[in-house]
N, C-alpha and C positions, 0 to 999 in steps of 0.2 A: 608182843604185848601192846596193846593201845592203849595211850597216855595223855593225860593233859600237857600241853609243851606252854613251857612261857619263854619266846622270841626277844632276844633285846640285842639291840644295837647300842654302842658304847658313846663314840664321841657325839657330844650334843643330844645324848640321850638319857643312858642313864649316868653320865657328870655334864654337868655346861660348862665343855670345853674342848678346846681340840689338842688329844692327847700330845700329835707330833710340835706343834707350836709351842708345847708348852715344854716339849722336852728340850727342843732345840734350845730355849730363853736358858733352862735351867742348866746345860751342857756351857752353856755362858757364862754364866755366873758361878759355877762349879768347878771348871777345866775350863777355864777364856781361852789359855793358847792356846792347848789342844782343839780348841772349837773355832776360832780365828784361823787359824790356817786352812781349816777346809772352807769355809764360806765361801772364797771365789770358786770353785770344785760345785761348791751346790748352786750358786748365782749361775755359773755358765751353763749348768747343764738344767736348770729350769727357763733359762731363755732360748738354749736349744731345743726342749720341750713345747713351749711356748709356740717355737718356730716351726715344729715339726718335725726336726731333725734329728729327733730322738725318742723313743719311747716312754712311757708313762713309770712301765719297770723303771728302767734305766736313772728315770727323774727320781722316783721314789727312794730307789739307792742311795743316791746322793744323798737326800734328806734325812737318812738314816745313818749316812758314815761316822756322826756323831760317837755310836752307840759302841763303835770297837774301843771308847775309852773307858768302858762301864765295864765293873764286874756284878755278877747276879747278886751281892749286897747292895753296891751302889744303885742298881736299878729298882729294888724294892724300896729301898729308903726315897727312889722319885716320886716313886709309885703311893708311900705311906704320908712324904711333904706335901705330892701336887695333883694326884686325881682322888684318893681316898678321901679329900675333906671336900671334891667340889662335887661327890654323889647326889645327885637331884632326891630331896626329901620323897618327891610324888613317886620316883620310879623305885625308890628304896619300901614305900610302908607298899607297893605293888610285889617287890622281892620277896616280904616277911609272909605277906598274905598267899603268897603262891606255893611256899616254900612245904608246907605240908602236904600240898598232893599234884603238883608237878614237876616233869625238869625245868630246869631252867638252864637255857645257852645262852651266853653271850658271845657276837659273832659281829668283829670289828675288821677295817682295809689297815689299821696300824697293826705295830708288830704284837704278834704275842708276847715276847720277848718280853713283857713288862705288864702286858695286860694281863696275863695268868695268872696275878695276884689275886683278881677278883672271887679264884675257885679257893684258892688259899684261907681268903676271908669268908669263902661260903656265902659270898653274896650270890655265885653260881654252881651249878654241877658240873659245868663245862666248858670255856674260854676257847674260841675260834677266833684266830687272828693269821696275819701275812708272817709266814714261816722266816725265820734268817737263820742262815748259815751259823753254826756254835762249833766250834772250833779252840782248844787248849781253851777251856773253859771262859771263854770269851764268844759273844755274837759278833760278824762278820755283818758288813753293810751289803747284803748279796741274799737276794731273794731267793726261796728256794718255791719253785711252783708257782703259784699266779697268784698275782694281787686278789686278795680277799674282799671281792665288792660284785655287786650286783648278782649273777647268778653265778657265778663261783659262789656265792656264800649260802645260796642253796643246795649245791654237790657237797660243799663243807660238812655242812649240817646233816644230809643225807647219810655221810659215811661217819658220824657220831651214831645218828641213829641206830646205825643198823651195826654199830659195834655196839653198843647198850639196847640189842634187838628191843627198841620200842619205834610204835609205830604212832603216828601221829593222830589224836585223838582230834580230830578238826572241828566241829562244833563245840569244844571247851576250849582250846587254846586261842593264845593270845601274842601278839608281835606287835614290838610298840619301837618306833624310829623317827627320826626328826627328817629321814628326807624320802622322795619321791623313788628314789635311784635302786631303795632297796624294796619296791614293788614285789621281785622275786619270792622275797622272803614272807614279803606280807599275801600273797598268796597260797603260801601251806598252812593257813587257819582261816577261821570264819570270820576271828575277833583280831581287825588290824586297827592298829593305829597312829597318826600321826601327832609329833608333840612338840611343844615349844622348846626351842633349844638352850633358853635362859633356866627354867627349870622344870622341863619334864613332864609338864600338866599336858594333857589333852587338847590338841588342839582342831582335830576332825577324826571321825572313823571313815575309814578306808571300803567305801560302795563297791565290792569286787563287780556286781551285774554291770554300776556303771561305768566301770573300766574298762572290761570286756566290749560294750556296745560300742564306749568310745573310739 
């Protein structure tokens, strides 16, 4: 069935903020020892990343070992203190306005693990993030699959689709992101856009001809 799709990208898109940064502050201030002890653990292995002598997985891991102190209460209550109040107005009254006649993804490289509230709140139908290991009712700091960014987050989106057999209505739909990287995604529609990352507005549409020529 062909449908209007409305595309959204989460951190710096639709909240002005980068989700992991803000969990790591709040894993601080929440559980400091628990979160003090691993810091050299994610210090060393992002200057091994850095270095090259480790992969982006691997770095990303780390920055996530936080998360095995969290249960799925604690993670919602991060989710309702630190990204629910920083929703970008402009990409929110875009949610309400779409929300009668198309789907709406959101499709982020942070974990779902946290971000799948958004479907909760029905801000979306569908919440695409980087998989973690869940284990005796706890998320494990261990990627399951590949990092959710660039064209991985087109196969993502792909196999929603074609489990909600809709097919993409390309001359109504809409993908709106704050960065270049998610190019992939803004080419499964007509209507791409790029937005400010402080709140959300508009900040160029996306010339698929002249990306192509480029």
């Amino acid at each position: 069935m062909k449908k209007k799709v409305l595309l959204l990208d989460i951190d710096y898109t639709v909240i002005n903020t980068d989700s992991m940064i803000d969990f790591i502050l709040y894993s601080l201030k929440t559980k400091p020892l628990k979160t003090i002890i691993k810091i050299p653990y994610i210090f060393i292995t992002l200057v091994g990343y850095a270095l090259k002598l480790t992969s982006l997985k691997k770095a990303k891991e780390a920055v996530f070992s936080p998360i095995v102190n969290f249960s799925e209460e604690e993670l919602k209550e991060f989710f309702d203190k630190k990204l629910k109040v920083k929703i970008n107005k402009n990409i929110k009254d875009i949610i309400e306005k779409s929300k009668k006649d198309s789907t709406i993804i959101m499709i982020t490289a942070s974990p779902k693990a946290y971000m799948k509230y958004f479907k909760e709140y029905k801000y979306a139908d569908e919440v695409i993030g980087t998989e973690l290991l869940y284990e005796n009712n706890r998320y494990k700091n261990e990627i399951i699959g590949n990092n959710c960014k660039g064209k991985e987050k087109v196969k993502r989106i792909e196999e929603v689709l074609n489990k909600l057999d809709i097919e993409i209505d390309y001359e109504n739909s809409y993908s709106y992101s704050d960065s270049m990287s998610d190019m992939p995604m803004f080419e499964l529609v007509k209507n791409a856009y790029l937005v400010n990352k402080k709140d959300g507005s508009i900040k160029e549409k996306i010339n698929h001809k002249y990306i192509q020529k480029a």
